[in-house]
C-alpha positions as CSV (number, residue, x, y, z in Angstrom):
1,X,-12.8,13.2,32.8
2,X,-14.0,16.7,33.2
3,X,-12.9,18.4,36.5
4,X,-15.7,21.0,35.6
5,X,-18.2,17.9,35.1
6,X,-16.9,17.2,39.1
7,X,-17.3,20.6,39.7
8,X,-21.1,20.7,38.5
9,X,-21.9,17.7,40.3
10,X,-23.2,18.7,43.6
11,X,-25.6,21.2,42.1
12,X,-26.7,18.5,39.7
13,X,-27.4,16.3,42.4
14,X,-29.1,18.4,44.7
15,X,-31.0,19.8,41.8
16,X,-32.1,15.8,41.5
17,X,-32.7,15.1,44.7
18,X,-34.9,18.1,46.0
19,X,-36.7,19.7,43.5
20,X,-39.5,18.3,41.1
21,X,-37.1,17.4,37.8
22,X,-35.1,14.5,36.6
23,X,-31.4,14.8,35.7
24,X,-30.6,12.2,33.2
25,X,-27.3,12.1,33.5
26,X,-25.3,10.5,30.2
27,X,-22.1,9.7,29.7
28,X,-19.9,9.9,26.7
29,X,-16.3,10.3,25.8
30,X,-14.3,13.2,26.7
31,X,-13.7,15.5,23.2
32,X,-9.8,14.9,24.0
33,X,-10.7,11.1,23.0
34,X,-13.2,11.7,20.6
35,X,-11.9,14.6,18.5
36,X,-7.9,14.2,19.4
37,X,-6.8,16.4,16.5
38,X,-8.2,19.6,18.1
39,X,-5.2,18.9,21.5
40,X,-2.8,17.7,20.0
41,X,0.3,18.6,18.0
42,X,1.2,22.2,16.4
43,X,2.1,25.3,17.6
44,X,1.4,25.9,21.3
45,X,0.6,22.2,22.0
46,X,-2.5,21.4,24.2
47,X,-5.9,23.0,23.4
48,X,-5.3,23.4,19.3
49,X,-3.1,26.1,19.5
50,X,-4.9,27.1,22.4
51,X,-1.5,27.3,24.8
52,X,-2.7,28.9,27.4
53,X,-5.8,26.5,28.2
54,X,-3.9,23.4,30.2
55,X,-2.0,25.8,32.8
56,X,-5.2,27.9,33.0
57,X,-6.9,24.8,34.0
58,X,-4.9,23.8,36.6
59,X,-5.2,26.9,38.2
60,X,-9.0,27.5,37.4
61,X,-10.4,24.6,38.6
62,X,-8.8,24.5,41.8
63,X,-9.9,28.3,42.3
64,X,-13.4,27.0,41.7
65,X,-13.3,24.4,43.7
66,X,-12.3,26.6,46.7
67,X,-15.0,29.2,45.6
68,X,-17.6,26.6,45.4
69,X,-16.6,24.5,48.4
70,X,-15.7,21.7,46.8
71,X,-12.8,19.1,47.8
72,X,-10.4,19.3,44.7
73,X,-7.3,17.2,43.8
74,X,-6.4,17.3,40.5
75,X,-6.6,14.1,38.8
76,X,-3.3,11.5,39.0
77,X,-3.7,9.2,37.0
78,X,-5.4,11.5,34.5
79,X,-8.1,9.6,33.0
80,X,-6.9,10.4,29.6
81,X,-3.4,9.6,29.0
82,X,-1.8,12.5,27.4
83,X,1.4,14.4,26.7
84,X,0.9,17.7,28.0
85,X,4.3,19.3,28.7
86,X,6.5,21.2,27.2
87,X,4.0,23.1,25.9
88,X,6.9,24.6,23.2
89,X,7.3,20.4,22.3
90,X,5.8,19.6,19.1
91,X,4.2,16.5,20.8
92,X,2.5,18.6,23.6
93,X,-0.8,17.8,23.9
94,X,-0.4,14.3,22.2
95,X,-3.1,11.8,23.2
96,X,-3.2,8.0,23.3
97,X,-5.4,6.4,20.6
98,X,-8.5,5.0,22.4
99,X,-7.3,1.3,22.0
100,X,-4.4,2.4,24.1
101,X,-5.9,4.4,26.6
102,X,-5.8,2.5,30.1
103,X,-8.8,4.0,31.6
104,X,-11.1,6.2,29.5
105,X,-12.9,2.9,27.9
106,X,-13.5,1.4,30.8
107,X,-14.7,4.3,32.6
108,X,-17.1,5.2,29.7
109,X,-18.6,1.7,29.4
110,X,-19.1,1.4,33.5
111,X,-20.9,4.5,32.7
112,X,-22.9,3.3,30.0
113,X,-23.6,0.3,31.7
114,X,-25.0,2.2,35.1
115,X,-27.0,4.7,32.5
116,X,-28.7,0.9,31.4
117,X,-29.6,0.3,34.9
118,X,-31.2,3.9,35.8
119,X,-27.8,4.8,38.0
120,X,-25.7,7.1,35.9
121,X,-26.0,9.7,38.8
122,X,-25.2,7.6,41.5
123,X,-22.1,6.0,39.5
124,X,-20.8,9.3,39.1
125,X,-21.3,10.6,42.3
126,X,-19.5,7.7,43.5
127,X,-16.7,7.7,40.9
128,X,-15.6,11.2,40.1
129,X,-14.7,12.2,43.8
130,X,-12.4,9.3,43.9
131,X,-10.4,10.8,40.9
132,X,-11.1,14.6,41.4
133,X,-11.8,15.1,44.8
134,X,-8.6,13.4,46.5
135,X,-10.6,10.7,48.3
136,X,-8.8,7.9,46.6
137,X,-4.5,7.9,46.6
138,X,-4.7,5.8,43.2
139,X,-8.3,5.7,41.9
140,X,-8.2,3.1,39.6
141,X,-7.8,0.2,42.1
142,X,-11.0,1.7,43.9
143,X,-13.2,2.1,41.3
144,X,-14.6,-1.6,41.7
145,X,-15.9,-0.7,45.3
146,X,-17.5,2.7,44.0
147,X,-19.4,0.8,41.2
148,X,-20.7,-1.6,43.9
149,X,-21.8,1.0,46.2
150,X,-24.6,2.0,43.6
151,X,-26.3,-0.9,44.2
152,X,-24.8,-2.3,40.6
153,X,-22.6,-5.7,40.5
154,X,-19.0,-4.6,38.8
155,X,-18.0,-8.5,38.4
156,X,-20.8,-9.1,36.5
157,X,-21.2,-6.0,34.5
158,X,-17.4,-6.3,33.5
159,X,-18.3,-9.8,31.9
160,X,-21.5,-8.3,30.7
161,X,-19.4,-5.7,28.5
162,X,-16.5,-8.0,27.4
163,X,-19.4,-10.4,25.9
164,X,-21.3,-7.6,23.9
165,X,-19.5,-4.4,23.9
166,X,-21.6,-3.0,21.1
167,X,-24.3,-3.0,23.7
168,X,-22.6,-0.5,25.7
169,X,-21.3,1.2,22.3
170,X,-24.4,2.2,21.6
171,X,-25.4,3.5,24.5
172,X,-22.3,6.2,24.6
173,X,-23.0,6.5,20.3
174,X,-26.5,7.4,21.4
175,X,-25.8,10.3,23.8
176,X,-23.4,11.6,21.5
177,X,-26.2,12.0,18.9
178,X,-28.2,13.7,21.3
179,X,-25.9,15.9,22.3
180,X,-24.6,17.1,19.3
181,X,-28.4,17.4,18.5
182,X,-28.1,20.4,21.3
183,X,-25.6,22.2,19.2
184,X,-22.9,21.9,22.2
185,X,-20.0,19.8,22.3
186,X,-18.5,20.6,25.7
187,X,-19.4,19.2,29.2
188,X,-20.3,19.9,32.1
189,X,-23.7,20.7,29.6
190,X,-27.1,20.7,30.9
191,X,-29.6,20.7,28.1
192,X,-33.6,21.2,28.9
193,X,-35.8,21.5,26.2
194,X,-33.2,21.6,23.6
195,X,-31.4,24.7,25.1
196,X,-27.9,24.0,26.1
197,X,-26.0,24.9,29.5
198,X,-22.5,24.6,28.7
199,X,-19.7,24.8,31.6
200,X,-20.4,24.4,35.6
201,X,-20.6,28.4,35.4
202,X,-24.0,28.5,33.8
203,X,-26.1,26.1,36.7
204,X,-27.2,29.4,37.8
205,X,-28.8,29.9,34.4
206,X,-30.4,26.5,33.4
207,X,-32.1,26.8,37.6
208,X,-33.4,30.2,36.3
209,X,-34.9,28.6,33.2
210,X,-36.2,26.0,35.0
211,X,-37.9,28.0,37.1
212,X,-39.0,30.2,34.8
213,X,-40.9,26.8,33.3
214,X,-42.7,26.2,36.7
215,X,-39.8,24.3,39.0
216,X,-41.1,23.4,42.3
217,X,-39.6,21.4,45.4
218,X,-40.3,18.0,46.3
219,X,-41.9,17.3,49.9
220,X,-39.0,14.9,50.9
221,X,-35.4,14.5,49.0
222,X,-34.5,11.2,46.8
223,X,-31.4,9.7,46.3
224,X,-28.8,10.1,45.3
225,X,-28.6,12.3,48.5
226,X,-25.9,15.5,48.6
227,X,-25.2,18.2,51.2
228,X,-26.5,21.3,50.2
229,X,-24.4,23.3,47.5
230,X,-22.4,26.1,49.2
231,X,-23.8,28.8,46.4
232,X,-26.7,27.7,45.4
233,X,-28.6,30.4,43.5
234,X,-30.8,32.4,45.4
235,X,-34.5,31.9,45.5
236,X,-36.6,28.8,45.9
């Protein structure tokens, strides 16, 4: 749901797919679902009295898409139902419950369910441009084709979930232990060796760590395959 998670996900992928490290890409659910208390109601609305943080959004994250070359739209349908305006109206920032959220779930589980099959990066890559990068008019009625096109069968993974969701439950319960095991709870957040990389603004420092720990590239790239970042950090 992240537009900074989109934002990341070039350099995550290229990181992937040319050098000589594994991204293991897990999905969980947004903070906005899981901790709802902290954006809504109160005082200023959105962002826990934070007031500032949804129109600052809108224009940040197009400014970085621009800056990072990125295609950028901003989500419509937003992936997390939620009232965000007036900002002065008590209710600002009021979110769904999760049983009522339209999309979130689903999303989440398709996630868990491609993290299952070794695909998590090539779901995303395939999903989050639809709803962030303004290839898809009305994302929700294309998301069956992106799922597809990772090599992954949406018809049967759909029945899969509905007939044991606690399978796919515990997939997202698991990555949420092991990322608040990091001591972060914000995403886009690389973690390597424990050490957390929170926000799309510190790639630059998780690729100098990992080079400082011996990086190196690989002879051919893998997929998931991505055109090289526009600003990728100097250096090897």
């Amino acid at each position: 749901r992240s537009p900074y998670s989109y934002l990341a996900l070039q350099r995550y992928t290229w990181l992937n797919s040319n050098f000589n490290v594994n991204v293991n890409l897990k999905v969980i659910f947004p903070v906005a679902v899981r901790t709802p208390a902290m954006f809504s109601g109160g005082t200023g609305g959105t962002g826990g009295g934070r007031w500032y943080k949804w129109q600052d959004t809108l224009h940040d994250a197009a400014r970085s898409g621009k800056y990072e070359g990125v295609p950028f739209r901003f989500a419509d349908p937003d992936p997390v139902v939620q009232n965000h305006w007036p900002f002065e109206n008590p209710n600002s920032g009021y979110i769904l419950p999760l049983e009522q959220q339209p999309y979130i779930t689903w999303l989440t589980r398709l996630g868990n369910g491609a993290q299952l099959a070794g695909k998590s990066l090539e779901y995303v890559n395939q999903v989050s441009p639809l709803i962030w990068g303004g290839r898809s008019d009305f994302w929700p009625a294309d998301i069956e084709d992106a799922f597809n096109r990772t090599g992954l069968d949406y018809a049967a993974t759909i029945e899969d979930i509905q007939k044991n969701p606690g399978k796919y439950d515990a997939i997202w319960q698991q990555n949420q232990v092991e990322f608040e095991a990091s001591g972060h709870g914000g995403v886009p957040c690389g973690v390597f060796r424990g050490e957390p990389f929170f926000g799309q603004d510190r790639f630059n420092h998780l690729f100098w760590r990992l080079r400082q720990n011996g990086l190196t590239t690989r002879p051919e790239p893998r997929a998931p395959f991505t055109t090289k970042p526009l600003r990728w950090p100097d250096g090897i």
